[in-house]
N, C-alpha and C positions, 0 to 999 in steps of 0.2 A: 268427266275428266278427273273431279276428285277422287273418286272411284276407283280407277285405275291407278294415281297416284297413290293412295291408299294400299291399294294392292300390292304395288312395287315395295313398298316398306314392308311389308306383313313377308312377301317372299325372300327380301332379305336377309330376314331375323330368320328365317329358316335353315340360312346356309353361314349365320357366322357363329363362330365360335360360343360355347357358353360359360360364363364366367363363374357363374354362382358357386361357391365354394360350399361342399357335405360336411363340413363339422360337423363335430367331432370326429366324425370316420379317417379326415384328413391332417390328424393331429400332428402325426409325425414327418410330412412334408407339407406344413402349412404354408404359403410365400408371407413373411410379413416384411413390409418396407425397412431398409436400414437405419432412419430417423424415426421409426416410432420407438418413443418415450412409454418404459413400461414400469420401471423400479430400477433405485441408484443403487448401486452397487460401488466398491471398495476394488478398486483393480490391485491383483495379485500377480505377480511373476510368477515363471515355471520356478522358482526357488520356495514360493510362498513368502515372498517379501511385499510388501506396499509400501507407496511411498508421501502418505501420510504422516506431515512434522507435527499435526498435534496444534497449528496455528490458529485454529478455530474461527475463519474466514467465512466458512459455508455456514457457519451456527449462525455466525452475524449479518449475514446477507440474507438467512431463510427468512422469506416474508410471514410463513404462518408456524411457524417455531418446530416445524419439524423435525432437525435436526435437534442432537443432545451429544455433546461429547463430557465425559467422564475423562477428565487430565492430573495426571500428576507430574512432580519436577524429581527427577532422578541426576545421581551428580556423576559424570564423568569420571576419566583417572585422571585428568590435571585440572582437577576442583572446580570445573565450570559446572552451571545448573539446565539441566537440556529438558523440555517438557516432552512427557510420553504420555500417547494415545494410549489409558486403559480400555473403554468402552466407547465405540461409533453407535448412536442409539438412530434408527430412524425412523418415520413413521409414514407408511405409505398412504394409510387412509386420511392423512391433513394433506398430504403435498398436491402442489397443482403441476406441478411436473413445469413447473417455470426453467430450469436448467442453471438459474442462477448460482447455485452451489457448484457447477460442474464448471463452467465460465471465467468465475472467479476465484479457485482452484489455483493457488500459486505453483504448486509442483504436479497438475494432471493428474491426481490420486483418485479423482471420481468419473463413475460414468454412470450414463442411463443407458443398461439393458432393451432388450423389444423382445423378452418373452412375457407376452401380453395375460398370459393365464395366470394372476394373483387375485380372481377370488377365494376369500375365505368364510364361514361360517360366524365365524366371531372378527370384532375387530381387531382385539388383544391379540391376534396372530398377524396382524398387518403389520406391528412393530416388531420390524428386526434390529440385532445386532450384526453390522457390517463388518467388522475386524473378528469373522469366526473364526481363524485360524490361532494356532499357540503362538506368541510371543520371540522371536529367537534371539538369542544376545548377542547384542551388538559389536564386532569384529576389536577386538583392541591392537592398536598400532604395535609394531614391534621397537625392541629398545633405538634402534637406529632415527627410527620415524618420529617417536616422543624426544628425541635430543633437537633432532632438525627442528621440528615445532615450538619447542621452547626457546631454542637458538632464536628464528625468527622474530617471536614475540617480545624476546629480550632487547633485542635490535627494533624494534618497533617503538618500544616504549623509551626507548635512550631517544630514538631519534624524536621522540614528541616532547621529551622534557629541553631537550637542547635548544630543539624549537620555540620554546614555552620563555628558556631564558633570555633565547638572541631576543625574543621581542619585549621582554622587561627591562632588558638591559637598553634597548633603543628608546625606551618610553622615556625617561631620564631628559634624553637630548629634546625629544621632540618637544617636552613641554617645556623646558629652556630657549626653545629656540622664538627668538620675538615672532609675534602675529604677524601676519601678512596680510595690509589692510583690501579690503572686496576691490576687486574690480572696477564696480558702479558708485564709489563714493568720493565726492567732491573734491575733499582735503586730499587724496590718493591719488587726481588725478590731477592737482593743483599742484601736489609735489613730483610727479613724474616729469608736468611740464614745465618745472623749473630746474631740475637735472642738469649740472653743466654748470650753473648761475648762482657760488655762494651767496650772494648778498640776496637775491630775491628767494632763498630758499627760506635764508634766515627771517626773514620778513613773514613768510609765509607761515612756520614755525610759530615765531611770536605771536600770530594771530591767531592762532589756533589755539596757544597754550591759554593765550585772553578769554577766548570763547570761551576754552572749556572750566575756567575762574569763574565766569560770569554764569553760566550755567550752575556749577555747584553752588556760587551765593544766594539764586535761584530759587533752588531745590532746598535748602537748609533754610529760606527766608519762609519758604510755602509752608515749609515743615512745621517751621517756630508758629506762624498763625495755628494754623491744627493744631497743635498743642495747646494754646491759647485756649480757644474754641471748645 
């Protein structure tokens, strides 16, 4: 019986399909899966733009320091300081193809490739630079669009200072204005229940001002021993 089940299997394999791929013969229609992870790469537009701001996210998330960016701060036409990506340094023979650079990518500027063919002879060819394209300069607004912008900003900053005054100007009252005793405290809730009743307010009043007499003769009598002491 096993025999014959045996058989059945052996005649199967006869008639399915065979998988084994002729590499290298089959280089140029090789099937490789859409998620395998081969080398990062720098995505470019048909323009040759990327859009790498230079915020060096992936440098700080690489766990094995593969990445290296080369930054400098270049200044705008209306005097701001914008960082530019000179050099994307990478290194494929540290990376463990964790994805973490590509995941935590605030503007989607990286990917991982799946052409799986980067052996090299040396390692020194493993580090590439990903921003291999020339540099192009950056579009400058026209006169209408630098007015609007600066208009805006002008208005931006009037309305934070006005802000900044109304609540300086309210700061004055609020600390003028008497405390408002807790909730939870005795004397507060001694004078609420006497509300309506000048003479037991006054009563209530005078004993508090007592307390608070006897209390500071108290504190100034404990003091005077320490002193002593």
């Amino acid at each position: 019986m096993s025999l014959l089940k045996g058989l059945s299997v052996t005649g199967k394999e006869f008639v399915t399909p065979k998988i084994t791929e002729t590499y290298p013969d089959n280089r140029d229609n090789l099937p490789v899966a859409p998620r395998f992870r081969a080398v990062l790469e720098l995505i470019y537009d048909a323009e040759g733009n990327h859009r790498c701001i230079a915020c060096g996210t992936c440098e700080r998330v690489c766990p094995n320091n593969t990445i290296s960016l080369a930054i400098s701060t270049r200044e705008t036409w209306d005097g701001k300081k914008k960082k530019h990506l000179d050099k994307y340094i990478y290194d494929l023979g540290s990376c463990t193809l964790c994805n973490l650079c590509v995941d935590k990518c605030p503007t989607d500027a990286l990917r991982f490739s799946n052409d799986f063919e980067q052996a090299t002879f040396t390692r020194s060819k493993l580090v590439k630079q990903l921003n291999y394209l020339p540099d192009k300069p950056e579009p400058e607004p026209t006169e209408e669009e630098k007015a609007r912008i600066l208009a805006e900003r002008a208005a931006k900053i009037a309305a934070a200072k006005a802000a900044a005054a109304a609540k300086k100007a309210a700061a004055p009252e609020a600390a003028s204005a008497p405390a408002k005793p807790a909730a939870d405290d005795p004397a507060a809730k001694a004078l609420a229940a006497a509300a309506g009743d000048p003479e037991k307010e006054a009563r209530i009043r005078a004993a508090l001002e007592k307390a608070a007499k006897l209390k500071t003769e108290r504190e100034a009598a404990k003091q005077a021993d320490a002193d002593n002491k």
